[in-house]
N, C-alpha and C positions, 0 to 999 in steps of 0.2 A: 863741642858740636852737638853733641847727644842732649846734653840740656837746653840747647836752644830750640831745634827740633822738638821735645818733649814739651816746651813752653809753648811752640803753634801752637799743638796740637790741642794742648788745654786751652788756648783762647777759642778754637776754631767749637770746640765741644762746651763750651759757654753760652759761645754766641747761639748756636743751634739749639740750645735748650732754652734759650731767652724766646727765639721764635716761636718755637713748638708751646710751649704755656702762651705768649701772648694770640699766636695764630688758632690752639688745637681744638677751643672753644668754639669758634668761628665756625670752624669747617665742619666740627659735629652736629651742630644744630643745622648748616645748611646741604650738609649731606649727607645726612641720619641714613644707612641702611635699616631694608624692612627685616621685620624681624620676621623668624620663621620657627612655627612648631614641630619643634624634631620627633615628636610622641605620634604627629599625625602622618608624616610626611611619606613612611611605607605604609598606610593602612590604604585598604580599598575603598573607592570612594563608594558609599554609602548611598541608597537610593533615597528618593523624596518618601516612596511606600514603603512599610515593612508589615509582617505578614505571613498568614501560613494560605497557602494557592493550593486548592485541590486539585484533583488529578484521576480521572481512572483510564486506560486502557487495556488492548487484547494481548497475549505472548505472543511473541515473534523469536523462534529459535535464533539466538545469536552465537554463529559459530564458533567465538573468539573464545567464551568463559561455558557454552554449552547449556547454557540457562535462555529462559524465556522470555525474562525483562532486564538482564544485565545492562543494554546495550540504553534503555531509558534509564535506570539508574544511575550508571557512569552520567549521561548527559545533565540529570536531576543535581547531584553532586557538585559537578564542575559549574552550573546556574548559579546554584547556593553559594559558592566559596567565592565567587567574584559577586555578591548579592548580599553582604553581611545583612543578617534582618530577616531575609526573604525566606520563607521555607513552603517546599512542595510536597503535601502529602498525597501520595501515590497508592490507589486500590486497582490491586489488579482483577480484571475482570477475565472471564470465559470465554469464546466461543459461542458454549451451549446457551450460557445463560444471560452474558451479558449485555446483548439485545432487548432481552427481555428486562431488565432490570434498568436502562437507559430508557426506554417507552415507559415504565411504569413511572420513573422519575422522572420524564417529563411531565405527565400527564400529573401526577399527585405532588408534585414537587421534590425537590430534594436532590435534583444535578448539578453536578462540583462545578468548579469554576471554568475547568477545560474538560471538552468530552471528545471522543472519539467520533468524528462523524462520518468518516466514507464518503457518500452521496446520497447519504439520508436526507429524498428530500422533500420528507413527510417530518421531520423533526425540523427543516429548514423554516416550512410552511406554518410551525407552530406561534413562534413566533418568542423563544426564548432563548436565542441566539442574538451577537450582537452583531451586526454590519461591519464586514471589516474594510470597504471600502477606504474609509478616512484614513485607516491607519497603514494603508500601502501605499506605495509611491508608484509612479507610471513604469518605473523600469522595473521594480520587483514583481509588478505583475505582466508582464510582456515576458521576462524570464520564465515564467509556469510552463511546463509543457502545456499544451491547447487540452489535449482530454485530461490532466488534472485539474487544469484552472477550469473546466467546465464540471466537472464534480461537485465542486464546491460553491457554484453559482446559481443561483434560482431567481427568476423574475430580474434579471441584471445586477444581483448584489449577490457581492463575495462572505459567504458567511463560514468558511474555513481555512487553515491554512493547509497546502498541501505538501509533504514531506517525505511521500515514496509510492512509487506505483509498483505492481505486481500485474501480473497478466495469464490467463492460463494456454498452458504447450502441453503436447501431446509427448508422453515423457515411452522410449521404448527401451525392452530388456534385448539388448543386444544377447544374450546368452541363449535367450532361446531364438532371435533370429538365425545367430551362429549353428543352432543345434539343426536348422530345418534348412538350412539352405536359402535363408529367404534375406535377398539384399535392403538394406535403409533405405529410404527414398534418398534421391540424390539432392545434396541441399536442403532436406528436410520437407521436400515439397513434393505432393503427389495429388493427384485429382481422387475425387471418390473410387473410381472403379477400380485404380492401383490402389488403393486402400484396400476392398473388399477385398482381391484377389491377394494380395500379400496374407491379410487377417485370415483368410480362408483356408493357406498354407499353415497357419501358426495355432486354427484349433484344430488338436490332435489326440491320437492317445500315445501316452508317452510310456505305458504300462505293457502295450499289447494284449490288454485283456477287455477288449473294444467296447471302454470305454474312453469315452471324451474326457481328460483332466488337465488340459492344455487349451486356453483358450485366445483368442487374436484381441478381445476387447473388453472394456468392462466399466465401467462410469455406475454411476449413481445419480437419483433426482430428489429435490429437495430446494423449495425455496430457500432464495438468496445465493444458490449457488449453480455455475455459469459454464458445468465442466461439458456437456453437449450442446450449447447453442451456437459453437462454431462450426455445427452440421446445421442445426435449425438453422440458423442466418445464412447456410452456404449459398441459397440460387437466390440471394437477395431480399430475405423477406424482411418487413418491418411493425413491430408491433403497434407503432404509433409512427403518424404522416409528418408535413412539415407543420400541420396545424392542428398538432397534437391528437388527433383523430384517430381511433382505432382502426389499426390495419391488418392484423394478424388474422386475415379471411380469406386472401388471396390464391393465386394459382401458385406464388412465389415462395407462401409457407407451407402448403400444400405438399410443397414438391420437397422443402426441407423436413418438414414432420414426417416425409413417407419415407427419407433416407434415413434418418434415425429409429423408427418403428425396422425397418429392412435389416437391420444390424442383427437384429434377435431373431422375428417370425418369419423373416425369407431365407436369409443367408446362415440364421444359427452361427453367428461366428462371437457371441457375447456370453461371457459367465450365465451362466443360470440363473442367479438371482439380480443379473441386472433389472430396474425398478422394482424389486423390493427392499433391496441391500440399504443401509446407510453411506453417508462418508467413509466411517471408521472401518467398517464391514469389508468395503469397495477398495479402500488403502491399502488394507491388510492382507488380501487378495494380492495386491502386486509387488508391495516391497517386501513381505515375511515370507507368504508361502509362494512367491515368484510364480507364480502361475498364469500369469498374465504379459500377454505382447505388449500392448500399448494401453497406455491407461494416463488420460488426459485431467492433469491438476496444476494447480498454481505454484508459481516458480519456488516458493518457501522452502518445498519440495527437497528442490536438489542439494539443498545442506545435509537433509535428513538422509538421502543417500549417499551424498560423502561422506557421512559419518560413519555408517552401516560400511563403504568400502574401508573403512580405518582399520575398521574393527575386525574386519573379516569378516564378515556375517553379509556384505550386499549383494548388489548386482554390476554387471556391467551395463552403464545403461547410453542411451543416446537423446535426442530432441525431435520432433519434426513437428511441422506446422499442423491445422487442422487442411484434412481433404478441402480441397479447390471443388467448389461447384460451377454454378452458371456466372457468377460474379469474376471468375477467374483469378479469384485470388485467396489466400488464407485469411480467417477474420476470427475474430475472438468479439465474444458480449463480455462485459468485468462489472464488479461492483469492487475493485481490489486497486483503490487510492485511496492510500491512509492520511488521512487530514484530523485536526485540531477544531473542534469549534470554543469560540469563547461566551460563556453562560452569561445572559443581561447579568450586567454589573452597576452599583450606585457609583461609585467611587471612581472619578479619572485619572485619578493617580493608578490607582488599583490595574484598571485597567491598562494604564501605562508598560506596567510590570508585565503583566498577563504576555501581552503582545512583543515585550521583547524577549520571555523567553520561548513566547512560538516562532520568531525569528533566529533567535540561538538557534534553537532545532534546526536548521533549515542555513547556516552559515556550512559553507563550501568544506569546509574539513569534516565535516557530518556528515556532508551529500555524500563526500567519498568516500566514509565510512560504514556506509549501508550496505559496502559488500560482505559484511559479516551477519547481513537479514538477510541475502539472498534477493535483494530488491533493488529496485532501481531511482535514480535519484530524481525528485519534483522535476529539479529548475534545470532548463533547457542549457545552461552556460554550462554545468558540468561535464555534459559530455558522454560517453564510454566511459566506467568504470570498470569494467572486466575486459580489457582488449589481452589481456593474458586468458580469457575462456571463454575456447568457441564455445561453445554451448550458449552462454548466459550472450556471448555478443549475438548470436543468432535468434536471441530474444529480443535485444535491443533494437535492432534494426526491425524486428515486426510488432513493435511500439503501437507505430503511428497505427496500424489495422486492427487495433483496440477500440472497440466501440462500447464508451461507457452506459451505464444501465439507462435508462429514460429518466428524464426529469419531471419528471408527475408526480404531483404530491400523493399519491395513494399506490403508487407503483408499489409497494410490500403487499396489500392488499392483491393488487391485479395480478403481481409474479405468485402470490400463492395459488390462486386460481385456475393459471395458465402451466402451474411446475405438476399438478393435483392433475388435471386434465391430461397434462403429456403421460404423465405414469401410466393411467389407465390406458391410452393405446399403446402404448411401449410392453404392456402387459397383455395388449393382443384383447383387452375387453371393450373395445370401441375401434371402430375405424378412423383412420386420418378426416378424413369429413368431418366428421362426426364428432370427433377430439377441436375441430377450433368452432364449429356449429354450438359446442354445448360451452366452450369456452366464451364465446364471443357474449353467446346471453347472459349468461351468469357475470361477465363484467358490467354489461351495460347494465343489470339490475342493481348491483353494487355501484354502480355511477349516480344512478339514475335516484335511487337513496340517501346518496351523501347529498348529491344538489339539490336537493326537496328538505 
């Protein structure tokens, strides 16, 4: 029985090998599988460009590593490594200096491939930037918040991208409000005269040897910077109309120049050297030698005193909006959205590149990663990023009362003239009249110059 069985079995594995050689021809040629290279098959796909993409911008304290360009590094890295080819060289720029070294390389040449542009848009006007128009789609730019996506706009064309806004708040030392008896505004919101009368409480002598070493206020002035014109703009004034037309002559800034001049020569409730102080000077005033109530600067700010609370060395501090004028409401002036511009480029591939890693920047795990600058994210789909800190959400919501700097191509120019003029009545050596009278000619001469 077992050899008969063992006899199928060998016809049955005969016959099946007779098929397989006369069929196995057949079916290879008519159903060849593709071949595939296993060498390639985990590598990154490789761009059409490769390249080395320059790069300069500002430091931005990143909470995370405690460094000032960590937070673009890490980004630069993770571009590259999904970018075999690609490489971004990165010059960090200043503050002080690196304004001045962007306008010099405009003008003489020599700006990298991506630059730092804010609402520069006197470098927009140059005309060595490329249009980013093409390269955006209708939904990615409806996503923008409205005052970023205007930042970055001149004569109807998008010539940055934008990837975080900043705003300035009125930052208070709860310690010495604690110390004087003097309550927060409620909700962060109070009109001028609750301001003064609060401030008026908070400068004091703290010594009893009568002197004054306690003071309720204290800012600094200095083109390009925006930390008192949420007083100037309080009863609504505007430096320029809807038809671009100088307006900074009115009853409306009048009444704003005369409540910021009032801080100091009426009411005495500001440091001593407010307008002469610098930034640095005016800073150090309030977060080192705490000596200051209220002291209005941009949100970057409150890393640098979470950190100082770490350490043991800060303050306890809080937020409130600027004083409410005739306008009835708090409003902040900014030059503080941080955008990309892309430098004329020969090459479309090049350009290709350029563009998608200023979109990288700007993909939704980034936006919400900007809580480690202290900033707040372009694109409107994100959202709240800090609904875990009232504070920063009480910035957020006063967003929208950001009014960015004016769109005129010589606005650096006009704000230096207008920031120079405020100082000297802020210094009690001109009157409010007098301070936009001598302003107002001195622009149109400088107007009246470039258009001749």
């Amino acid at each position: 029985m077992k050899k008969r069985e063992y006899k199928v079995f060998h016809i049955f594995l005969c016959l099946f090998l007779v098929v397989f050689i006369v069929l196995g021809p057949y079916y290879l040629i008519n159903y060849r599988p593709n071949s595939v290279d296993y060498s390639k098959k985990n590598k990154a796909q490789e761009p059409g460009w490769q390249g080395i993409i320059t790069l300069w911008d500002y430091p931005r304290l990143d909470k995370k590593t405690g460094t000032n360009f960590g937070w673009m590094y890490e980004k630069i890295r993770a571009f590259e490594k999904a970018n075999p080819g690609v490489y971004i060289k990165f010059t960090p720029l200043s503050w002080e200096k690196g304004p001045i070294k962007i306008n010099t390389a405009a003008k003489l040449g020599g700006l990298p491939d991506i630059v730092p542009i804010g609402n520069d848009y006197g470098l927009m006007n140059r005309g060595v930037l490329e249009e980013l128009n093409p390269y955006l789609t209708g939904d990615e730019i409806q996503d923008f918040r409205e005052n970023a996506l205007k930042a970055v706009t001149y004569q109807n064309k998008i010539y940055g991208i934008p990837w975080m806004m900043t705003t300035y708040t009125m930052v208070l030392n709860l310690d010495l409000f604690n110390e004087r008896g003097v309550e927060p505004p409620v909700d962060g919101q109070w009109t001028y005269e609750e301001f003064v009368s609060k401030m008026e409480s908070l400068t004091f002598d703290s010594k009893g040897n009568n002197k004054i070493d306690r003071y309720g206020f204290n800012s600094f002035i200095e083109p390009g910077y925006y930390n008192t014109w949420g007083i100037l703009l309080s009863d609504g004034a505007k430096v320029f109309n809807e038809k671009m037309q100088y307006s900074f002559n009115d009853d409306k800034a009048l009444s704003g120049l005369t409540k910021l001049m009032d801080l100091k020569l009426k009411y005495g409730i500001t440091h001593p050297d407010f307008g002469t102080n610098n930034s640095n000077q005016s800073w150090t005033n309030f977060y080192k030698d705490q000596n200051i109530a209220v002291y209005p600067v941009g949100t970057w700010a409150l890393n640098v005193l979470d950190n100082l609370q770490k350490e043991g060395t800060g303050l306890n501090y809080g937020i409130a909006g600027f004083p409410k004028g005739n306008l009835g409401k708090s409003i902040t002036l900014n030059n503080t959205v941080g955008s990309y511009g892309m430098v004329n480029q020969e090459s479309e591939e090049k350009k290709q590149v350029i563009i998608s890693f200023l979109k990288f920047l700007i993909k939704e795990e980034y936006q919400k990663d900007l809580i480690r600058l202290g900033v707040f994210p372009a694109r409107k789909s994100i959202g709240n990023i800090y609904t875990d800190d009232t504070n920063m959400t009480m910035i957020y919501e006063e967003l929208q009362n950001a009014n960015i700097v004016f769109n005129h191509p010589y606005w650096k120019e006009i704000d230096e003239i207008l920031q120079r003029e405020i100082q000297q009545g802020v210094l009690g050596n001109k009157s409010p009249e007098q301070v936009l009278k001598d302003a107002e000619e001195k622009i149109h001469i400088l107007l009246n110059r470039i258009e001749n």
